[in-house]
Structures are given as structure tokens and as C-alpha cells.
MARROVEX-386679 format. One record per residue (C-alpha): residue number from 1; residue in three letters; x negated, y negated, z. Coordinates in nm, 2 decimals. Layout:
nr, rest, c1, c2, c3
NUM, ALA, X, Y, Z .
...
***
This chain:
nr, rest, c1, c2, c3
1, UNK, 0.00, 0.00, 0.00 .
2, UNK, -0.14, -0.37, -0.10 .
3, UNK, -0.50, -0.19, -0.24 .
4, UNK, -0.43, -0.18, -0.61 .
5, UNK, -0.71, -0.42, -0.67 .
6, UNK, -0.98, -0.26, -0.39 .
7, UNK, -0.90, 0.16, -0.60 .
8, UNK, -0.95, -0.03, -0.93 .
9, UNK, -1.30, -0.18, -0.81 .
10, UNK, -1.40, 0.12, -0.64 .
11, UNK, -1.31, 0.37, -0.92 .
12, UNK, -1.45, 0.14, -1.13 .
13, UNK, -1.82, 0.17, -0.98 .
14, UNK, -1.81, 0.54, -0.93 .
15, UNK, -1.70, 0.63, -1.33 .
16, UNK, -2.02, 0.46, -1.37 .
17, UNK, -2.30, 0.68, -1.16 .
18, UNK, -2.56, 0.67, -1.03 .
19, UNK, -2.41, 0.43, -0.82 .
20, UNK, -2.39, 0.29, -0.38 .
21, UNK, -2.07, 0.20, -0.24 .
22, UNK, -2.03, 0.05, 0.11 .
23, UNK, -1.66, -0.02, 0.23 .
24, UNK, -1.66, -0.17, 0.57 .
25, UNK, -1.36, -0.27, 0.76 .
26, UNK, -1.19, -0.27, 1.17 .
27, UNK, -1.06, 0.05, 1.27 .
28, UNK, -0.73, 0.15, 1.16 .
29, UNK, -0.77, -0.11, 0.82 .
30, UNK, -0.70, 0.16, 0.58 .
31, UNK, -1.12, 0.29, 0.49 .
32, UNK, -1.02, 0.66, 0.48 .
33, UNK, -0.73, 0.63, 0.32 .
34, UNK, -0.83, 0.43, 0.05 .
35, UNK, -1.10, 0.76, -0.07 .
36, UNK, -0.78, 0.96, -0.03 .
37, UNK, -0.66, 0.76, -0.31 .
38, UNK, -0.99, 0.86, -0.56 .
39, UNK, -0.94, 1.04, -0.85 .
40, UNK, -1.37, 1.12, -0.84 .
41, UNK, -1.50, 1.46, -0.72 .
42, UNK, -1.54, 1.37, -0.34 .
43, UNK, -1.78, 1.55, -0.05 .
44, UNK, -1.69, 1.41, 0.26 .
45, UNK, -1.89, 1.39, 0.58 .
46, UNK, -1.82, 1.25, 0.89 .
47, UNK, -2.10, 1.07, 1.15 .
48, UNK, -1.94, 1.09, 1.56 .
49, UNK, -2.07, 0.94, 1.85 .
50, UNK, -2.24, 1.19, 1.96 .
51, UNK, -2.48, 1.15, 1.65 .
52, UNK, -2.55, 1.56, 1.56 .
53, UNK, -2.87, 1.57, 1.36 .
54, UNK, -2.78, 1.52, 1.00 .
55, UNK, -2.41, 1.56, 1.10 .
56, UNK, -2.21, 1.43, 0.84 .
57, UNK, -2.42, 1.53, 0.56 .
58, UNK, -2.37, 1.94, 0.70 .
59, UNK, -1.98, 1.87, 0.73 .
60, UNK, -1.96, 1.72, 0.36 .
61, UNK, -2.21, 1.98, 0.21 .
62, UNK, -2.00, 2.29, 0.40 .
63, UNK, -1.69, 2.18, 0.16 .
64, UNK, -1.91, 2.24, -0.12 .
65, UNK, -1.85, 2.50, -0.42 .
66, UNK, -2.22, 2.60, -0.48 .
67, UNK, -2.30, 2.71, -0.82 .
68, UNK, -2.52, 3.01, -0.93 .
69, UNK, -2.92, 2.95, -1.01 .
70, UNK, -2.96, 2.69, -0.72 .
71, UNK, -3.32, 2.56, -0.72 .
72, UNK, -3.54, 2.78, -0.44 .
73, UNK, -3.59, 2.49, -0.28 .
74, UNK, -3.21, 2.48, -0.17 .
75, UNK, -3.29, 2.77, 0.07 .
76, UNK, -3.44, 2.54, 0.27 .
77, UNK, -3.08, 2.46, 0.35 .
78, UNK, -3.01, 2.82, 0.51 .
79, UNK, -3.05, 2.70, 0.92 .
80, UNK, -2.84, 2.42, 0.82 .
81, UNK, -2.54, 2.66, 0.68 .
82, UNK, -2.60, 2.94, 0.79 .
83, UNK, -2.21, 3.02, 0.62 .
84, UNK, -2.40, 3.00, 0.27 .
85, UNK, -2.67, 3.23, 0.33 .
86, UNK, -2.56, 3.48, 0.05 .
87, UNK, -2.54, 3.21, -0.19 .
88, UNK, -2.85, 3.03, -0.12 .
89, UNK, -3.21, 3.12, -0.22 .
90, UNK, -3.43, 3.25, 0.08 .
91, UNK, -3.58, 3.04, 0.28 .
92, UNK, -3.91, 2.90, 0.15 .
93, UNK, -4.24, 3.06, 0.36 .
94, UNK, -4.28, 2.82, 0.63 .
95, UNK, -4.56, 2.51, 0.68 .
96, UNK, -4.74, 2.39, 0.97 .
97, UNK, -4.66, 2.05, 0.87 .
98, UNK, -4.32, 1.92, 1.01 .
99, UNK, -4.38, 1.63, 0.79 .
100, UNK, -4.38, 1.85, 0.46 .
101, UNK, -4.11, 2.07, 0.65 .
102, UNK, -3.87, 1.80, 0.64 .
103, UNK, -3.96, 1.65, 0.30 .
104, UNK, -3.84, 1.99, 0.20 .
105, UNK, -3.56, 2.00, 0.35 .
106, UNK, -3.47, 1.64, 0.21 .
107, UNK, -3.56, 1.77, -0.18 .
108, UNK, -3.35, 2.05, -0.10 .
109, UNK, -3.03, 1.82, 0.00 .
110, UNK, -3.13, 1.63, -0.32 .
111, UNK, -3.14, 1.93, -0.55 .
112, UNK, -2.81, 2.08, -0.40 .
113, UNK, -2.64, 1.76, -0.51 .
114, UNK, -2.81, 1.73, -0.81 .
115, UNK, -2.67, 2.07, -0.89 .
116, UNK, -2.31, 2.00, -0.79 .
117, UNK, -2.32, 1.67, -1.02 .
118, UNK, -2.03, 1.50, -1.09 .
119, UNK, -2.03, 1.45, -0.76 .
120, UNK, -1.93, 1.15, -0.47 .
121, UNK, -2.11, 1.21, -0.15 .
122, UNK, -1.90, 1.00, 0.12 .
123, UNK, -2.06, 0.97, 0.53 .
124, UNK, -1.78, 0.83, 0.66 .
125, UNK, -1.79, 0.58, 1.00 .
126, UNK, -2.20, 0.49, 0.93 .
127, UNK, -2.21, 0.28, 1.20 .
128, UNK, -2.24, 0.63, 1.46 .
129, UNK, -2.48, 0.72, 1.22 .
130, UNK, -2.81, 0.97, 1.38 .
131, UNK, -3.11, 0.88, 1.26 .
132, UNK, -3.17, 1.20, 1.09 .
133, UNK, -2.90, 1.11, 0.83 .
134, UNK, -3.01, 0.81, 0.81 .
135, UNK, -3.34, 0.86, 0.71 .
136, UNK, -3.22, 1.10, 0.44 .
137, UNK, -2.94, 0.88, 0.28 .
138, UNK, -3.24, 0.62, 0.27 .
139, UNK, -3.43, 0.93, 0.09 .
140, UNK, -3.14, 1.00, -0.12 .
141, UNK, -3.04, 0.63, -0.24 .
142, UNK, -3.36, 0.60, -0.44 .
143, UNK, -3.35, 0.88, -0.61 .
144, UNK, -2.99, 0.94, -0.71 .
145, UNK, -2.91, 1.17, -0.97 .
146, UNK, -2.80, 1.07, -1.29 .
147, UNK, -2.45, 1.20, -1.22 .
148, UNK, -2.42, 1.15, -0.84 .
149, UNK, -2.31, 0.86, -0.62 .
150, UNK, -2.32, 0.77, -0.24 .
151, UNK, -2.05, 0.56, -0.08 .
152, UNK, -2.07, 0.49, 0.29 .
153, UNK, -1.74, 0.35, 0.53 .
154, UNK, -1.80, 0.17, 0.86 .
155, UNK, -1.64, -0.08, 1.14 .
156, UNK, -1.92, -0.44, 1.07 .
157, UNK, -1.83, -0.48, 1.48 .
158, UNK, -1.99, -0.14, 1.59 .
159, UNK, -2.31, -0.14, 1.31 .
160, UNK, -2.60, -0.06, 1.40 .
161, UNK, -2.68, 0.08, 1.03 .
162, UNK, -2.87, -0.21, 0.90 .
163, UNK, -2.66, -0.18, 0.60 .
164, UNK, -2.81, -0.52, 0.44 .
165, UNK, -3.16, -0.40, 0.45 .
166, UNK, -3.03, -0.04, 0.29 .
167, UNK, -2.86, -0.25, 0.03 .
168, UNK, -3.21, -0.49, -0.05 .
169, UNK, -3.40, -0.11, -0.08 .
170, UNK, -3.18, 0.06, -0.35 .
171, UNK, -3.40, 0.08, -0.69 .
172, UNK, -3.28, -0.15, -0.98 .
173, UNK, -3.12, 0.11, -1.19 .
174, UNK, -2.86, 0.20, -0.95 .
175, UNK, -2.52, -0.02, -0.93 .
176, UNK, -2.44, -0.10, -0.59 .
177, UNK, -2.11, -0.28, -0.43 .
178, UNK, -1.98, -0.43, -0.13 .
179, UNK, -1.63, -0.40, -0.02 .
180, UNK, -1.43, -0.52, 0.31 .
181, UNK, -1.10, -0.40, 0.35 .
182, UNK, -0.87, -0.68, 0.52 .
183, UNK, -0.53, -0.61, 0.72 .
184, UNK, -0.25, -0.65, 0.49 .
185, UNK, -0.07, -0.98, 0.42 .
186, UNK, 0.31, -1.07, 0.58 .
187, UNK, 0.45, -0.91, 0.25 .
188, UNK, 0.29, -0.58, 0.25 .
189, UNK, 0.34, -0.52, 0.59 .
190, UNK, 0.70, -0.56, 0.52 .
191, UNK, 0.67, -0.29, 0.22 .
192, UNK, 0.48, -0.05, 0.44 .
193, UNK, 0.76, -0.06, 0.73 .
194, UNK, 1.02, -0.04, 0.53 .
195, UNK, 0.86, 0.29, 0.36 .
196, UNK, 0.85, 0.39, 0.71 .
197, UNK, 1.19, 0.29, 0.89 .
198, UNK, 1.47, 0.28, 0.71 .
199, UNK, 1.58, -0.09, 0.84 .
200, UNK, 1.25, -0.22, 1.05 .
201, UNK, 1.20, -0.49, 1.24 .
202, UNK, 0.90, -0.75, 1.14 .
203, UNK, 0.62, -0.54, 1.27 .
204, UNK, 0.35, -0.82, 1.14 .
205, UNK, 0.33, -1.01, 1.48 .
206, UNK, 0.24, -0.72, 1.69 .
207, UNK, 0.02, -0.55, 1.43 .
208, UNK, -0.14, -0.84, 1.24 .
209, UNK, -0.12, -0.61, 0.91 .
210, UNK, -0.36, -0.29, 1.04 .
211, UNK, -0.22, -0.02, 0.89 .
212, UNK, -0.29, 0.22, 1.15 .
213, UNK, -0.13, -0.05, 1.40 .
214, UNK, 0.16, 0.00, 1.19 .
215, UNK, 0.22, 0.29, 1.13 .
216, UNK, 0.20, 0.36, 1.51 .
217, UNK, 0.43, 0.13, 1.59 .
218, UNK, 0.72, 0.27, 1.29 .
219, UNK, 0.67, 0.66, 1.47 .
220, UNK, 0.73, 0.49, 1.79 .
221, UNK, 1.02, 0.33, 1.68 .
222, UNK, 1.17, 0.61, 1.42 .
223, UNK, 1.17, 0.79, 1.80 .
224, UNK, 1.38, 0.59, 1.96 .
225, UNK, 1.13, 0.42, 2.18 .
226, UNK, 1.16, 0.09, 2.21 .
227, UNK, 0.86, -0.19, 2.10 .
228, UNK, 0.51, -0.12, 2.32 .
229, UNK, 0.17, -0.05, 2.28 .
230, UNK, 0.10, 0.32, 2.09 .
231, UNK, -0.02, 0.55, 2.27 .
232, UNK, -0.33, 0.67, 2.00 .
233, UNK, -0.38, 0.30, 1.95 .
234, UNK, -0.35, 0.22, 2.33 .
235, UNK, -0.66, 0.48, 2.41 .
236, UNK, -0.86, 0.38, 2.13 .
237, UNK, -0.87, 0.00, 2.27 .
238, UNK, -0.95, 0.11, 2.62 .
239, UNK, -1.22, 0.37, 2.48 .
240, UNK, -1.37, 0.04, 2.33 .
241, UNK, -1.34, -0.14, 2.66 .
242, UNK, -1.49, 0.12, 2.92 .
243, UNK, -1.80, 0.11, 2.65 .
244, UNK, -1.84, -0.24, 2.73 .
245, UNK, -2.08, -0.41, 2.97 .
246, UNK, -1.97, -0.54, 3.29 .
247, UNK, -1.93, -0.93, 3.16 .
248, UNK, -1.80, -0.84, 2.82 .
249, UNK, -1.54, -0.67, 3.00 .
250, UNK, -1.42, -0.90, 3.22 .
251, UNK, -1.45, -1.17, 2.91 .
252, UNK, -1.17, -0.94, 2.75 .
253, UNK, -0.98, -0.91, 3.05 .
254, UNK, -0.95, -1.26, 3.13 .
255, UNK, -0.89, -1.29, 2.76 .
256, UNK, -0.57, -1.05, 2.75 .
257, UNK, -0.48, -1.27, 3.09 .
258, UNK, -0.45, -1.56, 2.93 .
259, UNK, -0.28, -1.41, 2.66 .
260, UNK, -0.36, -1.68, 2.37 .
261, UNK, -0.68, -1.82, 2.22 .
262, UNK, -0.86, -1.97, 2.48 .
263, UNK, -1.22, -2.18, 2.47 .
264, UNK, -1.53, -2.01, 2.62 .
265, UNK, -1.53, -2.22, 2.92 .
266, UNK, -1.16, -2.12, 3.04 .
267, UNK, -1.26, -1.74, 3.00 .
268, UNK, -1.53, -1.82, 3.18 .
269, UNK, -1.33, -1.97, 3.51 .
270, UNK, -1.10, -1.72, 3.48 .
271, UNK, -1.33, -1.41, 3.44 .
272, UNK, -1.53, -1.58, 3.79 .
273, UNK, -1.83, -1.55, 3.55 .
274, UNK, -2.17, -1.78, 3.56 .
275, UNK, -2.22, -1.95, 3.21 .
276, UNK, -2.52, -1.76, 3.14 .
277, UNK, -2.30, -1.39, 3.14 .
278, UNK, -2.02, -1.53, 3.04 .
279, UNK, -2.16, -1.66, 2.73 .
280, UNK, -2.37, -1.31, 2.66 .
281, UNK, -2.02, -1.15, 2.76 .
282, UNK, -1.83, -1.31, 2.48 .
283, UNK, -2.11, -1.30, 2.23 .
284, UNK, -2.04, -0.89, 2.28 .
285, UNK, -1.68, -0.83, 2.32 .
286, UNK, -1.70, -1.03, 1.92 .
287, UNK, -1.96, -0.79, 1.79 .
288, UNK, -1.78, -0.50, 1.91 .
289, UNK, -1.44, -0.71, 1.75 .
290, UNK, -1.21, -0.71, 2.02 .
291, UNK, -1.21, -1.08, 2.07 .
292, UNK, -1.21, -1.25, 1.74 .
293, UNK, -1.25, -1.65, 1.68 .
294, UNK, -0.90, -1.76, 1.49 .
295, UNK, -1.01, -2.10, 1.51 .
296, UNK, -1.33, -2.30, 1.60 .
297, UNK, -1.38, -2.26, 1.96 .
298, UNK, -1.12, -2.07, 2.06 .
299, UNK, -1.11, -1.67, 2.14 .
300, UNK, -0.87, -1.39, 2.18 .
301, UNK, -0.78, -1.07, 2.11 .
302, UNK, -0.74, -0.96, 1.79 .
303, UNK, -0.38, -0.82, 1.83 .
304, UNK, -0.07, -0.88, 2.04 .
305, UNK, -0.08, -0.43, 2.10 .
306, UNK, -0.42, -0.42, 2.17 .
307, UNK, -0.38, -0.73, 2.41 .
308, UNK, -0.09, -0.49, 2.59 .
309, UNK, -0.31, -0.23, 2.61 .
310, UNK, -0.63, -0.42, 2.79 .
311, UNK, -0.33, -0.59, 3.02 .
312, UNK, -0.17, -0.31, 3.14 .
313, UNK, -0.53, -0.11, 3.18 .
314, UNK, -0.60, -0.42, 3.46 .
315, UNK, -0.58, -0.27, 3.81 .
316, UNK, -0.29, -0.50, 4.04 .
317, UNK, -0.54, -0.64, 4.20 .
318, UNK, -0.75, -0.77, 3.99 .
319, UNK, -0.44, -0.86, 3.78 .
320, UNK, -0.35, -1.10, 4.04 .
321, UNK, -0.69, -1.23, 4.10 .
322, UNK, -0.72, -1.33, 3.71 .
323, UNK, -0.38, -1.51, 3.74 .
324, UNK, -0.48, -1.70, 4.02 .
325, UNK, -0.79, -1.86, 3.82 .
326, UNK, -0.51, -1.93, 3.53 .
327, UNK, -0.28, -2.08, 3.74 .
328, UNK, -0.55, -2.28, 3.92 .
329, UNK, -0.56, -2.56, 3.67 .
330, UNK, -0.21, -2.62, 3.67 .
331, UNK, -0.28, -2.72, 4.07 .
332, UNK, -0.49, -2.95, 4.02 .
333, UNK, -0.43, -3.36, 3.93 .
334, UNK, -0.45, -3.34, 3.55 .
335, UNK, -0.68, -3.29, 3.25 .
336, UNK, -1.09, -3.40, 3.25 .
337, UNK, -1.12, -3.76, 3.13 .
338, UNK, -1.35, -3.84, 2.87 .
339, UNK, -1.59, -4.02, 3.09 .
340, UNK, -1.55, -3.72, 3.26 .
341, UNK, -1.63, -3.45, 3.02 .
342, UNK, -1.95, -3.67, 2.91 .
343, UNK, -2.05, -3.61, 3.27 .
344, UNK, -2.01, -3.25, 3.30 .
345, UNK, -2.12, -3.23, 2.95 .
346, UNK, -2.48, -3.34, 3.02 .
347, UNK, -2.45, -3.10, 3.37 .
348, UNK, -2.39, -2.81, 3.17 .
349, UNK, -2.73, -2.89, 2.99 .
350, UNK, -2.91, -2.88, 3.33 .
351, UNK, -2.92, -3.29, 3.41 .
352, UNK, -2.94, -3.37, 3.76 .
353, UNK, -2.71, -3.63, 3.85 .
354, UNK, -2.98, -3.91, 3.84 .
355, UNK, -3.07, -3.81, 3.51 .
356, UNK, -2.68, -3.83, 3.36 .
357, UNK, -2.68, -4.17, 3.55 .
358, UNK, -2.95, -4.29, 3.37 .
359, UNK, -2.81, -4.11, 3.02 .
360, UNK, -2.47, -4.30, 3.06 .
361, UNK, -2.62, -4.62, 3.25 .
362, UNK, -2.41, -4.50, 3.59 .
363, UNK, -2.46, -4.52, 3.96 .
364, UNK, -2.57, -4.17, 4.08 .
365, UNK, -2.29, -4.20, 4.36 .
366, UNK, -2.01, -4.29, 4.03 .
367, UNK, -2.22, -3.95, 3.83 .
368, UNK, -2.14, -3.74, 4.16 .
369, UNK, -1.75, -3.84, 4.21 .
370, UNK, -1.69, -3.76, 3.83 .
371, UNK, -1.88, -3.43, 3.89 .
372, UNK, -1.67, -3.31, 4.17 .
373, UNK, -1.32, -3.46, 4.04 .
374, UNK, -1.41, -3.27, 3.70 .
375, UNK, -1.51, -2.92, 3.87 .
376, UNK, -1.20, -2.95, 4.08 .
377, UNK, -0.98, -3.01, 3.77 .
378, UNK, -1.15, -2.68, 3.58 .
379, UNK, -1.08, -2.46, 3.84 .
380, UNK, -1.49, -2.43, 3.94 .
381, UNK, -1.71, -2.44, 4.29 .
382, UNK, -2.06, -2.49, 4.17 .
383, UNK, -2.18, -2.69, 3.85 .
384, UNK, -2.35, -2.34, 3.77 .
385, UNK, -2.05, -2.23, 3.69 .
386, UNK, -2.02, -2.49, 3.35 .
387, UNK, -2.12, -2.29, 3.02 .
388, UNK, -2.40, -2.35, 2.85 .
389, UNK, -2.56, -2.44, 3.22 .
390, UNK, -2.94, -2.40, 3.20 .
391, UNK, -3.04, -2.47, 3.57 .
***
């Protein structure tokens, strides 16, 4: 649904081999089934957290239909499927070197596939890559048979696959392409739901367009539940947040708190987080995309469902705590003045007050009063507390 123009491109690239693929988008955007969609001879491998030693490229070559007269070399293969041992050479005598061990068992990989050619070889979710695999696709990429192709899926906000330095090493003759899969628009989400329910709602606020959001939602629905947080999308947000570090966590949670885009100061006071962890706190929960940045400034969760599901994770009391420090503001005697924010501006930056007297031609005693009314009015105890503090 809505990726007419994203099979075209791909299909495109892969009639045309040799040829590297990378599709990258959040989870749930559609990346798996989109290759579902390919009319190209696939094999399919998938990387896990757990990173097995070359992993996905076992998984994709045990779907494999091997043909007769296989160069000896393949039997270097036979400890890595063991289920093709009648079909695959014996083993080549062994070598003292592990170096020109695995060199062999990298030309045999490449000779299977050469072999097998047509042929699509697909490592699906390369940012849990091991670094087995990854030396090998690295192996494999520049020296790609005539009839093969390589096309790799994975989330930008979990990478650790430095896909643009694989991209700058590919040889000249083969094609590459970059593709990011984006959730789908108002209009498609409405086509997708109504292929689902037979008179849905407008799922688009809750899910922001991921499909797997989506669908999730319509099977919740078409059972008579009524709107709430999946429970298979539900476990895959708090999977994400127990991986986190202390401070990105409690950025998120004070995020989902809040419950709209807020500035990196406010999650800050209501986390109870010094500026120096709350800002490496936030700089994490974006990489690993559960806070995004819908407008300059300004963070929040991605999605209305996946805010739910950090919400409800929140223990009472810590629940309470965190509404506490939002509420705080709303105690106080109104919003920073400008003179104000200049001052606590300038104390964020480490400037005692003589310093931001000097700065803004004040009397330290004026610097101090504007200090303490300003801290009272954020919701803060110590000037430490200011992002962006250096002291």
C-alpha cells in the first residue's frame, strides 16, 4: 500500500545486476514487506541481536537449491550446513593458517552464489549485524558476480553498520542505491484501514502512518477491543526502553509525561536530571528514534501508541513524581522575562554572577534576584540544573 514508486526503483536496480541496495527505515515502516513484493529470485537472511557468527548469511544460504558441479571450494561450507553435506564437495584438507582458513571459506560463499546466479542475496535488520558477516558482505560487495546482487534493510536509529563507509567502498562497476522508507501519508493510511476494517475509524493520529502500527491497531479493533496500545507493538517500545541508559530513560519518560513536544530544558526539570545527562540523555533516546524532533527545539515521542506504552510502563510512583515537576511551573508567578532568560542564559554557559553583571552592564545583587526569580519560575534548585551548564 502507497509503495508503487519505492518496488518500481528497487526492481528497477536489481533487473540490472551486479548491483547494492540499502533500504533503511523505523521499525514497523513496511522494509520486509516491501522484498515480499519482488518479482527477483530472493535469498533471505536475517541478523538478531544476539549476533550468531555469520548468522544471516547461513539462514539465507539454507533456503538455497544447490546445483550439481559446485566448485570444491564450496565444501568449505560443510560446518556451516551441515544439512548440505551430500550435496557439497568434501571439505578441502585443512591449513594452519586461520587467515587462509577463512579466506576460503569467504571464496566459498562467493562461488556458492556465483553458482546460484540470478540471484538477490538479502541480510535483513543490518544494524544487529556480527562482525563476521560483516566482514564478508564487505568481501562479497567487491566482487559481485555478474549475475548477483546484495540488498541490505535496517532501522538508521539502531546502526552501528557504517553503511556510508560500505557505500564509498563498492568498486565503480557495480550500481548502488539508497532507499528510506517513510510512514504513509493521511490518505494511504486511510486505504490501508479500510482494507482492514470494514468501516475504520482514522487510525492516522495514533499510528502516524507505520504500517505495523496499523495494522496492530485494525486486529485490535476487528476484535472488539476498544482503541489502546497493541500488545506486540506495546513490548517492542519497552524492549527499546529497558535497553536504554539510565538518563536516556528518564528523558523518555518525562517525555511521554509531558505528553507533547517539549524543549530540552523542560525534559530536563521534569526528568530531575543535571544539564550535562540530560543533554547526553536526549542525544540517545534520538539515535535509538524514540524521541524525534517535529520541530526545531522541541522533542517527543514519535507516536501517540508508543507514548501509551512508555506511560503506562511508569511505576505510580515515579508517575507521580514526574507530574509533580510538570505541574511545578504552573505554581509559580508566570513565564521568564527576557531580561531574565538573558541572565540564566549566560549561567547556563558557566558565568558567575559578576561576570553576567558585567556582560549585561548590571549590579551583581540585580544578576542574583533575576537568577533566583528565573530558577524559581522553571521549576529548578541549583543553576546546575540549566542545560548547557558548564560549571
Amino acid at each position: 500500500m502507497g509503495r508503487e514508486r519505492e518496488l518500481d526503483q528497487v526492481s528497477a536496480v536489481l533487473a540490472r545486476p551486479p548491483a547494492v541496495v540499502l533500504i533503511d527505515g523505523e521499525a514497523g515502516v513496511g522494509k520486509t514487506r516491501l522484498l515480499h513484493e519482488l518479482s527477483s529470485p530472493l535469498l533471505v537472511g536475517s541478523c538478531h541481536p544476539m549476533r550468531f557468527p555469520f548468522g544471516p548469511i547461513v539462514e539465507a544460504l539454507r533456503d538455497a537449491d544447490l546445483p550439481p558441479g559446485l566448485n570444491p571450494v564450496t565444501g568449505a561450507l560443510r560446518p556451516l550446513l551441515p544439512e548440505f553435506s551430500h550435496l557439497l564437495p568434501l571439505d578441502p584438507p585443512p591449513v594452519q593458517d586461520p587467515q587462509v582458513e577463512r579466506h576460503r571459506l569467504f571464496r566459498a560463499v562467493l562461488s556458492l552464489i556465483d553458482a546460484l546466479q540470478p540471484i538477490t542475496l538479502v541480510v535483513e535488520d543490518v544494524h544487529w549485524i556480527d562482525p563476521d558477516s560483516r566482514e564478508l558482505l564487505a568481501f562479497l560487495t567487491r566482487c559481485l558476480p555478474a549475475g548477483a546482487n546484495l540488498l541490505l534493510t535496517y532501522r538508521p536509529e539502531d546502526a552501528s553498520f557504517p553503511v556510508a563507509g560500505f557505500r564509498s567502498h563498492l568498486p565503480p562497476h557495480i550500481r548502488h542505491t539508497q532507499l528510506s522508507l517513510a510512514p504513509l501519508d493521511v490518505e494511504e493510511t486511510a486505504l490501508l484501514a479500510k482494507h482492514l476494517l470494514p468501516d475504520p475509524p482514522d487510525l492516522w493520529p495514533l499510528t502516524l502512518g507505520v504500517p505495523f502500527a496499523i495494522e496492530e491497531l485494525a486486529r485490535m479493533l476487528a476484535e472488539g477491543r476498544g482503541p489502546g496500545t497493541p500488545p506486540a507493538l506495546r513490548d517492542a517500545v519497552l524492549l527499546k526502553i529497558e535497553a536504554l541508559p539510565v538518563a536516556a530513560r528518564r528523558i523518555v519518560q518525562a517525555a511521554a509525561v509531558v505528553d507533547e513536544p517539549a524543549s530540552e530544558r523542560s525534559l530536563a526539570a521534569v526528568a530531575g536530571l543535571p544539564p550535562e545527562q540530560s543533554e547526553r540523555g536526549l542525544a540517545e533516546a534520538v539515535r535509538r528514534g524514540l524521541l524525534h524532533q517535529p520541530s526545531p527545539g522541541r522533542y517527543g515521542l514519535r507516536q501517540p501508541l508508543a507514548r501509551q506504552a512508555v506511560y503506562d510502563s511508569i511505576t505510580p510512583g515515579v508517575r507521580r513524581r514526574l507530574h509533580r515537576r510538570v505541574e511545578a511551573p504552573a505554581e509559580t508567578k508566570g513565564a521568564v522575562s527576557p531580561r531574565e532568560e538573558q541572565v540564566i542564559g549566560l549561567a547556563a554557559q558557566g558565568l558567575t554572577n559578576r561576570e553576567i553583571a558585567e556582560s549585561l552592564f548590571l549590579s551583581p545583587r540585580t544578576v542574583e534576584v533575576h537568577v533566583a526569580n528565573a530558577l524559581r519560575k522553571l521549576g529548578l534548585t541549583s543553576r546546575r540544573q540549566l542545560p548547557g551548564n558548564t560549571e
